[in-house]
Each structure stands twice: as structure tokens, then as C-alpha cells.
PDB file of N, CA, C and O in Angstrom:
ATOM      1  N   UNK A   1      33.891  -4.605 -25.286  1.00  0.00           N
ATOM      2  CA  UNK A   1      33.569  -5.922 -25.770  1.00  0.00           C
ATOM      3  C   UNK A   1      32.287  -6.393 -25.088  1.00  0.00           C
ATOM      4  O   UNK A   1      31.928  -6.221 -23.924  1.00  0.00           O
ATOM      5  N   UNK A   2      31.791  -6.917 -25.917  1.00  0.00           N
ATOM      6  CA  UNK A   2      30.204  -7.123 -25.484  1.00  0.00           C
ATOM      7  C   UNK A   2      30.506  -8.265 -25.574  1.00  0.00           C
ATOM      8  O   UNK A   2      31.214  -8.590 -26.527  1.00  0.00           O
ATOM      9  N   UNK A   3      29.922  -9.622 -24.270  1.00  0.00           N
ATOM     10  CA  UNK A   3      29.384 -10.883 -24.195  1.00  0.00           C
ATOM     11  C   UNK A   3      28.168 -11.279 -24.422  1.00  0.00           C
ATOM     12  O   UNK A   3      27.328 -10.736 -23.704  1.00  0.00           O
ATOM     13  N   UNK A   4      27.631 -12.344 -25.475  1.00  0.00           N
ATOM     14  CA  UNK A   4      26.575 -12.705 -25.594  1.00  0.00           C
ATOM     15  C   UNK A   4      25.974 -13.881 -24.257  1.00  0.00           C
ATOM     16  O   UNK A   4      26.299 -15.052 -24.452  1.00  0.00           O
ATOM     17  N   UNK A   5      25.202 -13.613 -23.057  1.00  0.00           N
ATOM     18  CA  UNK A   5      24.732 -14.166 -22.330  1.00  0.00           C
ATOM     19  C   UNK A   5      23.388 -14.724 -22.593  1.00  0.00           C
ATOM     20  O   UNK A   5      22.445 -14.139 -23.125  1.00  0.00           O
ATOM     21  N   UNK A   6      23.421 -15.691 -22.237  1.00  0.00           N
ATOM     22  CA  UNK A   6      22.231 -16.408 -22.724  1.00  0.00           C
ATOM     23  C   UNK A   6      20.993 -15.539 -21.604  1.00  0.00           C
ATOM     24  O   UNK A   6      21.250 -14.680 -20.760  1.00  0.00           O
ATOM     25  N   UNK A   7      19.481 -16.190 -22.011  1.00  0.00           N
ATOM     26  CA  UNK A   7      19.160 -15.617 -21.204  1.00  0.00           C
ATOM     27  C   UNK A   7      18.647 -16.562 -19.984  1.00  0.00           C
ATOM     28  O   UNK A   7      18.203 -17.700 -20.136  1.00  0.00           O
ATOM     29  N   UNK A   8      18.796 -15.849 -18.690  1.00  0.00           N
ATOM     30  CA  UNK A   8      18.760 -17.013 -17.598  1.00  0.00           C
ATOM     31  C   UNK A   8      18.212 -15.789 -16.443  1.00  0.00           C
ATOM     32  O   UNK A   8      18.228 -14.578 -16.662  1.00  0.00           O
ATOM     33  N   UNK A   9      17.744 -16.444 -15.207  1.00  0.00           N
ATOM     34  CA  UNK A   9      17.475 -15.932 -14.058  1.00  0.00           C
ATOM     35  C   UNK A   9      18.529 -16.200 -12.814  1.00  0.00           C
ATOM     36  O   UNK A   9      19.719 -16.499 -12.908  1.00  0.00           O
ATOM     37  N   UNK A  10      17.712 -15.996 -11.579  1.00  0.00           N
ATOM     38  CA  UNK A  10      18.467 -16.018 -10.173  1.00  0.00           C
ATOM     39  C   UNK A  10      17.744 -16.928  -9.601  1.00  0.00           C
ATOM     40  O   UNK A  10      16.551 -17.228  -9.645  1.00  0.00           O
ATOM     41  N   UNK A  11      18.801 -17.382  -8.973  1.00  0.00           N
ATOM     42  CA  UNK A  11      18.005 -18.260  -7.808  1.00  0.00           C
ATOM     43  C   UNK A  11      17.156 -17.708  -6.490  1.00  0.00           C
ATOM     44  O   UNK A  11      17.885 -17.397  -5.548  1.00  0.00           O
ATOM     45  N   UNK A  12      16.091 -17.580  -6.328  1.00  0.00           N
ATOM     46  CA  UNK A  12      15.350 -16.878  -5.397  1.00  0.00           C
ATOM     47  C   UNK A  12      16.220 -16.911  -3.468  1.00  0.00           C
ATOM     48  O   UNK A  12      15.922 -16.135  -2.560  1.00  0.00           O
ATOM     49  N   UNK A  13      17.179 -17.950  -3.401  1.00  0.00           N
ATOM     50  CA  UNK A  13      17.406 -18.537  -2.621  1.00  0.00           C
ATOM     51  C   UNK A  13      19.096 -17.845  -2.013  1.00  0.00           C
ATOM     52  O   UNK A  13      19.438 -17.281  -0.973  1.00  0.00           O
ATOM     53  N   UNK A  14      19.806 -18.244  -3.244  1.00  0.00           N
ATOM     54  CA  UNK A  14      21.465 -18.384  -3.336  1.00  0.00           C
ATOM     55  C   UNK A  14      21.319 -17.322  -4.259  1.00  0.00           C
ATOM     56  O   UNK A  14      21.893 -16.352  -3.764  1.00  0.00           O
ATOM     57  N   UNK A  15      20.836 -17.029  -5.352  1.00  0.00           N
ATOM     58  CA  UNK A  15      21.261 -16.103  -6.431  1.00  0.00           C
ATOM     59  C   UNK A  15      22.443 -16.283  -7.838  1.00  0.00           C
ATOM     60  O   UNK A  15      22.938 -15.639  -8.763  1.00  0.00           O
ATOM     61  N   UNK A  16      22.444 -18.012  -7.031  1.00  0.00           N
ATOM     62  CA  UNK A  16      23.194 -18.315  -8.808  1.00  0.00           C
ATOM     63  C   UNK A  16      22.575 -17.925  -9.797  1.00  0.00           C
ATOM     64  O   UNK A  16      21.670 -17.096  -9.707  1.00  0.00           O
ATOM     65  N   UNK A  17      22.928 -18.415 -10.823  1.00  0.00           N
ATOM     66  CA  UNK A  17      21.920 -18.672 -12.039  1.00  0.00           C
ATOM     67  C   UNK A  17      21.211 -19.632 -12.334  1.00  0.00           C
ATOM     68  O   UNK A  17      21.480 -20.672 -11.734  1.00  0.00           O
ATOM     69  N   UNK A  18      20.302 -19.664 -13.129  1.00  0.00           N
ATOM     70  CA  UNK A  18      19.215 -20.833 -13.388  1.00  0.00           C
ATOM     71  C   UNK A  18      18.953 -20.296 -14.857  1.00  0.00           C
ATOM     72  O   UNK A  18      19.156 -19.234 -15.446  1.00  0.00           O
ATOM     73  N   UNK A  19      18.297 -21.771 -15.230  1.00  0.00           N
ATOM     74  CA  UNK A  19      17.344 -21.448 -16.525  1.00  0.00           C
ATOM     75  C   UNK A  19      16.254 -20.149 -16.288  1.00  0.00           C
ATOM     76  O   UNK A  19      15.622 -20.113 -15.232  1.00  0.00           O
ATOM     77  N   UNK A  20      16.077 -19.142 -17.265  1.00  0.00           N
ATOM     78  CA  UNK A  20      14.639 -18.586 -17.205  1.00  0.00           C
ATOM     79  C   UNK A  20      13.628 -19.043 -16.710  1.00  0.00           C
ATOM     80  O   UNK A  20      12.926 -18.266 -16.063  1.00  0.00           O
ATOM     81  N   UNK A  21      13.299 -20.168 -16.820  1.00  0.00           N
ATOM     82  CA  UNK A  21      11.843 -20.716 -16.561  1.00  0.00           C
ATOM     83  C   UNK A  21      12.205 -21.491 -14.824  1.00  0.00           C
ATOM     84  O   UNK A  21      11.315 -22.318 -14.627  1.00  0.00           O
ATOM     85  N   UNK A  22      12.922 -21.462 -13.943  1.00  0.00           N
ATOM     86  CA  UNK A  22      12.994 -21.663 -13.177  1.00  0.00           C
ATOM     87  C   UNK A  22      13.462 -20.809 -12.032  1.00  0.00           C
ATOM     88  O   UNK A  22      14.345 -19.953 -12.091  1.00  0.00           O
ATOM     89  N   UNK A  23      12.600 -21.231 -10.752  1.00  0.00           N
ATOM     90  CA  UNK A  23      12.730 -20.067  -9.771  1.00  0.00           C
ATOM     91  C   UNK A  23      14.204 -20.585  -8.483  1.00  0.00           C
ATOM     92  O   UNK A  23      14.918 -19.844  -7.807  1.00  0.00           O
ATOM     93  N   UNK A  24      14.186 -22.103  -8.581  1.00  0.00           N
ATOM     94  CA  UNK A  24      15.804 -22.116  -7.829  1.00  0.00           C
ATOM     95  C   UNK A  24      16.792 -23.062  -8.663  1.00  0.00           C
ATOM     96  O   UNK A  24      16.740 -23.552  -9.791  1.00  0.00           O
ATOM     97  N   UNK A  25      17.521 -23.092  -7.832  1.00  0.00           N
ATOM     98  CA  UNK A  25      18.706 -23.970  -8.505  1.00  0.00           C
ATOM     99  C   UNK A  25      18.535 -24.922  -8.094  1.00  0.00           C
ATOM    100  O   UNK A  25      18.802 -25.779  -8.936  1.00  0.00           O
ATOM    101  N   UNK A  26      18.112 -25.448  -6.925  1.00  0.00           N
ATOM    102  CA  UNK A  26      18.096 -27.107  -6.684  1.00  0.00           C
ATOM    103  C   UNK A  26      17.129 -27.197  -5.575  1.00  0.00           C
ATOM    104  O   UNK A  26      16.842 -26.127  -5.038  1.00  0.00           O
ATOM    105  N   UNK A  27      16.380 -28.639  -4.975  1.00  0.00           N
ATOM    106  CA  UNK A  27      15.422 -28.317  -4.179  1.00  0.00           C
ATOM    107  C   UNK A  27      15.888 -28.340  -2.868  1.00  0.00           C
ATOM    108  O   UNK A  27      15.004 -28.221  -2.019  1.00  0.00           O
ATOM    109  N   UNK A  28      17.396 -28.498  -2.336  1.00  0.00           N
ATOM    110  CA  UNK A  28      17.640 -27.599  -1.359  1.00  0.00           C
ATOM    111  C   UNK A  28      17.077 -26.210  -0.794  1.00  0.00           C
ATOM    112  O   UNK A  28      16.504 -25.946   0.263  1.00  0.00           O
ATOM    113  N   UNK A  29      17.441 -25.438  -1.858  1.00  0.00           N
ATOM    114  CA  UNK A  29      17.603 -24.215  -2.116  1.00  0.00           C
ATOM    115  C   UNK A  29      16.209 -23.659  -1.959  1.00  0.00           C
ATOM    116  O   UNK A  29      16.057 -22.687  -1.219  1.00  0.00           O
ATOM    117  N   UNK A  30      14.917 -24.322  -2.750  1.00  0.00           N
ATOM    118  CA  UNK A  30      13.478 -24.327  -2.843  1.00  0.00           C
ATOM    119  C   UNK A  30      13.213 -24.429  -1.417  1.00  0.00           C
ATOM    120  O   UNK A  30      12.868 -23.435  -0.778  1.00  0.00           O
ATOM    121  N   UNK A  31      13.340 -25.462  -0.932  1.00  0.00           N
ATOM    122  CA  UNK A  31      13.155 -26.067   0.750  1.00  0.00           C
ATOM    123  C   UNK A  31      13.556 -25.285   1.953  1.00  0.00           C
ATOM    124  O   UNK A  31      12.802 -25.154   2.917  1.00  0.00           O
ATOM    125  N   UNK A  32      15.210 -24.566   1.864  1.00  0.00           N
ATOM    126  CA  UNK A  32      15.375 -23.528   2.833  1.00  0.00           C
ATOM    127  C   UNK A  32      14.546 -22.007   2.405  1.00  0.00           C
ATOM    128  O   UNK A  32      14.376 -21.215   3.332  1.00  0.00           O
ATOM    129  N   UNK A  33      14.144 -21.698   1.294  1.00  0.00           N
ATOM    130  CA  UNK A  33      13.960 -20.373   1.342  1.00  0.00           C
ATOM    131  C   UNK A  33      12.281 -20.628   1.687  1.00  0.00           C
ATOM    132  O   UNK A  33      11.684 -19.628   2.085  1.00  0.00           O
ATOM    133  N   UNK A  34      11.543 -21.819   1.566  1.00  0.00           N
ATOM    134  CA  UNK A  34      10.137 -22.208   2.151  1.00  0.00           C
ATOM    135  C   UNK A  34      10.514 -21.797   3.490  1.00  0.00           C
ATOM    136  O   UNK A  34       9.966 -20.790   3.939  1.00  0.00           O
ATOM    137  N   UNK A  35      11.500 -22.517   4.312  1.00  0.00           N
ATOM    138  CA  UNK A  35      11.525 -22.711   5.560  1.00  0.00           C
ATOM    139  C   UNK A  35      11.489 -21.539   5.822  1.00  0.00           C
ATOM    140  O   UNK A  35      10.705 -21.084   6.655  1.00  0.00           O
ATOM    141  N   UNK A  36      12.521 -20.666   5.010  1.00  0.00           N
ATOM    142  CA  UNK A  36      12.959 -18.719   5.728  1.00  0.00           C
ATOM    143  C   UNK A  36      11.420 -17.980   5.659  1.00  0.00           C
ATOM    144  O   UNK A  36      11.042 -17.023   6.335  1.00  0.00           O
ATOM    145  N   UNK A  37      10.647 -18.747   4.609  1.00  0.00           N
ATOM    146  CA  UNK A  37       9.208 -17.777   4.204  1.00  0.00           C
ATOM    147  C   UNK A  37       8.276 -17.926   5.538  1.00  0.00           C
ATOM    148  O   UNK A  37       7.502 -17.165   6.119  1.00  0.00           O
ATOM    149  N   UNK A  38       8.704 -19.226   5.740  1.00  0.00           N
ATOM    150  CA  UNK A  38       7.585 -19.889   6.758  1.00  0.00           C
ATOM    151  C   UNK A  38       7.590 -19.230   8.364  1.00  0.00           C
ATOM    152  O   UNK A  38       6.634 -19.198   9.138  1.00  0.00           O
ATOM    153  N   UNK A  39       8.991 -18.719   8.594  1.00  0.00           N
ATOM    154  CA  UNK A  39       9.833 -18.268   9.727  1.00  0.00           C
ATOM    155  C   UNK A  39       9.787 -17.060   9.844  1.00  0.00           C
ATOM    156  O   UNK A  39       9.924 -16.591  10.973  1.00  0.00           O
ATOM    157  N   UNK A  40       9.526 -15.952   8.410  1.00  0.00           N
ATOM    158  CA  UNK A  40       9.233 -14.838   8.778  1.00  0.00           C
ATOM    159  C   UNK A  40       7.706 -14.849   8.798  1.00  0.00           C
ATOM    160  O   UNK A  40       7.195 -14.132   9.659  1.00  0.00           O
ATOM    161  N   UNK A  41       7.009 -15.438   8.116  1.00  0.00           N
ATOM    162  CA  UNK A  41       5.524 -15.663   8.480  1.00  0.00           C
ATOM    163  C   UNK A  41       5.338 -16.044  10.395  1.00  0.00           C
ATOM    164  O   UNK A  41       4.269 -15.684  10.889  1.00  0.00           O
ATOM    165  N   UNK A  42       5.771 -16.335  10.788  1.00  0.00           N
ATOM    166  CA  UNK A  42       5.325 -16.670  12.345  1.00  0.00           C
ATOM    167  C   UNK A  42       5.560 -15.394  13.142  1.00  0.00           C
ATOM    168  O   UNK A  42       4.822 -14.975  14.034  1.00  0.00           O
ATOM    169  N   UNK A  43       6.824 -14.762  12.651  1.00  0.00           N
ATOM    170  CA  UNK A  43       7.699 -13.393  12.860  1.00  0.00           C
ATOM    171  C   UNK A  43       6.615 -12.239  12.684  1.00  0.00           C
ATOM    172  O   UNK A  43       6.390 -11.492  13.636  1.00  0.00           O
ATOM    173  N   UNK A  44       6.166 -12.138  11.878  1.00  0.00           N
ATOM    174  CA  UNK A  44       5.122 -11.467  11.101  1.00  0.00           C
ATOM    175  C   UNK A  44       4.198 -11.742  12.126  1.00  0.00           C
ATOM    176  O   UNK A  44       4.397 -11.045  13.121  1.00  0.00           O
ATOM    177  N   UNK A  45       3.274 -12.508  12.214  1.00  0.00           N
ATOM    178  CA  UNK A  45       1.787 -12.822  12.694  1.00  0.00           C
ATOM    179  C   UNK A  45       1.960 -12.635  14.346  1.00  0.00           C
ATOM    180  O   UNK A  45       1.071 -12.198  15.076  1.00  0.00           O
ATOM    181  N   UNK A  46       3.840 -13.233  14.968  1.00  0.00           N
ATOM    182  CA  UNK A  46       3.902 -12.676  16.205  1.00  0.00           C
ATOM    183  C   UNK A  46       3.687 -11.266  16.613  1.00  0.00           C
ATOM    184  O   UNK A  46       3.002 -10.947  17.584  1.00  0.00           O
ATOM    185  N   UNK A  47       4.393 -10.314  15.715  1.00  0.00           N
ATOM    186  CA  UNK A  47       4.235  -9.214  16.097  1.00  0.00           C
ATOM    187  C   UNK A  47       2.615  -8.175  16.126  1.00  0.00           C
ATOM    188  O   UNK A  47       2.211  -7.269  16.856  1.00  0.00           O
ATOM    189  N   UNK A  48       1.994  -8.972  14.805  1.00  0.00           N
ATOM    190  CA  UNK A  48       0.817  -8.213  14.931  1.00  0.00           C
ATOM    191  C   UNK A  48      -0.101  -8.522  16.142  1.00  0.00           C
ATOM    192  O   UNK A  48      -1.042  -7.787  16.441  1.00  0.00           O
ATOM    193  N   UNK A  49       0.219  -9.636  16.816  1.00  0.00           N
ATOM    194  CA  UNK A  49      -0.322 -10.303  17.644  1.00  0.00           C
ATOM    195  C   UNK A  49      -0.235  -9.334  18.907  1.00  0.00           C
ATOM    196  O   UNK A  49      -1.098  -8.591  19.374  1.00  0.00           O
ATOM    197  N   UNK A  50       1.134  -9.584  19.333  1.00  0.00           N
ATOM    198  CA  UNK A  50       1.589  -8.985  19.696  1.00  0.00           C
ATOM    199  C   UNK A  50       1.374  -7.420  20.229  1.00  0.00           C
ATOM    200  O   UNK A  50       1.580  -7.112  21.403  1.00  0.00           O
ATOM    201  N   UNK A  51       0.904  -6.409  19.145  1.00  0.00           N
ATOM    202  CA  UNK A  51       0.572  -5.351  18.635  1.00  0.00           C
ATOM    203  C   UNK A  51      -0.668  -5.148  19.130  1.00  0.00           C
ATOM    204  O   UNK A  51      -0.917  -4.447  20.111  1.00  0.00           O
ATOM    205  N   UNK A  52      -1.454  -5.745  18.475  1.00  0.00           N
ATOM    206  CA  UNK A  52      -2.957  -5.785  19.207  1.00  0.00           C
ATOM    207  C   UNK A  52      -3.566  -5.667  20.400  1.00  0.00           C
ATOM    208  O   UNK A  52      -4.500  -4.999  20.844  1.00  0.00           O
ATOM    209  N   UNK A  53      -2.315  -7.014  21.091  1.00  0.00           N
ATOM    210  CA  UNK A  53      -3.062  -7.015  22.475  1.00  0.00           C
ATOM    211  C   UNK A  53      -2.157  -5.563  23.183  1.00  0.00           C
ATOM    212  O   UNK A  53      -2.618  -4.979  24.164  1.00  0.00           O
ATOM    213  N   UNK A  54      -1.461  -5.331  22.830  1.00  0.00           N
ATOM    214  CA  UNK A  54      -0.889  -4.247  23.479  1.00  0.00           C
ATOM    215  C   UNK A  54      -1.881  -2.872  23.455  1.00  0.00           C
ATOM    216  O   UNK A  54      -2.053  -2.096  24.395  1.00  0.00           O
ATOM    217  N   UNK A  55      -2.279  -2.824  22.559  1.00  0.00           N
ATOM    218  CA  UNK A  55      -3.621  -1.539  21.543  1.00  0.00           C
ATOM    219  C   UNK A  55      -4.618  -1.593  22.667  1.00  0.00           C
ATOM    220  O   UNK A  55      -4.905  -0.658  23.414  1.00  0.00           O
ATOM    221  N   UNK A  56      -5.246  -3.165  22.692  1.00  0.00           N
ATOM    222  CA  UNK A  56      -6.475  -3.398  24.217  1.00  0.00           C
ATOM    223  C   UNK A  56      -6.039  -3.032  24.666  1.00  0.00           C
ATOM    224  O   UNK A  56      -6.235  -1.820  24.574  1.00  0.00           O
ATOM    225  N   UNK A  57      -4.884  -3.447  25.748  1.00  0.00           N
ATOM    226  CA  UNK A  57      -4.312  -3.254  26.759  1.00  0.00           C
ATOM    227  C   UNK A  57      -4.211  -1.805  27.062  1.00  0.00           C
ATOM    228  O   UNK A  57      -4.604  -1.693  28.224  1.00  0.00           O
ATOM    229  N   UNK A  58      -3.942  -0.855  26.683  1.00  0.00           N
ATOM    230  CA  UNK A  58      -3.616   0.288  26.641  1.00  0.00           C
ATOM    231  C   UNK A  58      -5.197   0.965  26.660  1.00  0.00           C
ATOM    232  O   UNK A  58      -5.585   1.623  27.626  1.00  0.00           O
ATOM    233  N   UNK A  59      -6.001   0.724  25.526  1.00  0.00           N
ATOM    234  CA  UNK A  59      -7.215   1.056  25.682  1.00  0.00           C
ATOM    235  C   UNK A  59      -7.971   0.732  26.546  1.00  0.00           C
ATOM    236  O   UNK A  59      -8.919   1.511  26.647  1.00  0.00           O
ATOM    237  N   UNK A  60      -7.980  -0.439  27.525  1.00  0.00           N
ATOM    238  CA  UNK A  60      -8.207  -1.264  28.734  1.00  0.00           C
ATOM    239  C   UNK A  60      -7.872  -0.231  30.012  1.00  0.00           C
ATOM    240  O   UNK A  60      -8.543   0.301  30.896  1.00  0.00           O
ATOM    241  N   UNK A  61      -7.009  -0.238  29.771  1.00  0.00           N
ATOM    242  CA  UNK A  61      -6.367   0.798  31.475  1.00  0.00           C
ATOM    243  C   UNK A  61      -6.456   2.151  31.106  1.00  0.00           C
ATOM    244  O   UNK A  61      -6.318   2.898  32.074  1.00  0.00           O
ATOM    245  N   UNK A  62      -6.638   2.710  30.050  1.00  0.00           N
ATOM    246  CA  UNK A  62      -7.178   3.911  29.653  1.00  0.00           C
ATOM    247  C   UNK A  62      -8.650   4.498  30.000  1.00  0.00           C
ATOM    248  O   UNK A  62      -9.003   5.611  30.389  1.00  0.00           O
ATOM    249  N   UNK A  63      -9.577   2.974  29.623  1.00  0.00           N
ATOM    250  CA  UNK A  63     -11.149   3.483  30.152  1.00  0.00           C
ATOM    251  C   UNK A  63     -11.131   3.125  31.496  1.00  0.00           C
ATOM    252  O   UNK A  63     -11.983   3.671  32.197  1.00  0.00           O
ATOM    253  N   UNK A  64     -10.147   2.114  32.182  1.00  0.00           N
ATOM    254  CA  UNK A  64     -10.459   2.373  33.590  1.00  0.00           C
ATOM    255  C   UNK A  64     -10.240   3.344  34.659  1.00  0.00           C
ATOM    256  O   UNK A  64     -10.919   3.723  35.614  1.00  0.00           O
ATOM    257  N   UNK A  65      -8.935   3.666  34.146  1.00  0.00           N
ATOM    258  CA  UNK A  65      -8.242   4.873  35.101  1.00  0.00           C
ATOM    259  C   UNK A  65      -8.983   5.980  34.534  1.00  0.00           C
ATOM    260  O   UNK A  65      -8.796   7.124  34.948  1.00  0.00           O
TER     261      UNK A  65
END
């Protein structure tokens, strides 16, 4: 038996459903997954940071010793 489902999307957030033309279900939902974007963005930019100075560092005590 086949169901006729309309057609609809996911919530980028929760993963309910939504209209097609929309990316969340409510602006909760919009607002925490900004916040999660924003949080792995700092996550992100820490580590390359991070990364880098470690690269000098290493290349640093490498040309001295």
C-alpha cells in the first residue's frame, strides 16, 4: 500500500517536517542551530589556531637546535 505524502522537507535543526519551502520548523529551532553553527565556528578557528602556532613552534626549535 502506497501513501500519498505531500511534498515537504526537514527541519535543519529537530528534523520534523516542514513545508518545502522552509528550512526550520519554528524560530527556536532557526536560533539554536545558529547558535550550534556559531559554536562549531569558534571550535573550528580554535583549532586551526591552535595548529599553526604549534607548526612555528616546532619549526622555531627546529632551526634553533
Amino acid at each position: 500500500m502506497v501513501q500519498d505524502v505531500t511534498e515537504h522537507d526537514h527541519c535543519r535543526f529537530c528534523g520534523d517536517a516542514v513545508p518545502a519551502d522552509q528550512a526550520y520548523c519554528s524560530v527556536e529551532c532557526y536560533e539554536k542551530d545558529h547558535e550550534r553553527m556559531a559554536k562549531e565556528r569558534k571550535t573550528d578557528i580554535f583549532w586551526t589556531v591552535l595548529t599553526a602556532v604549534s607548526v612555528v613552534l616546532v619549526l622555531t626549535v627546529g632551526f634553533l637546535i
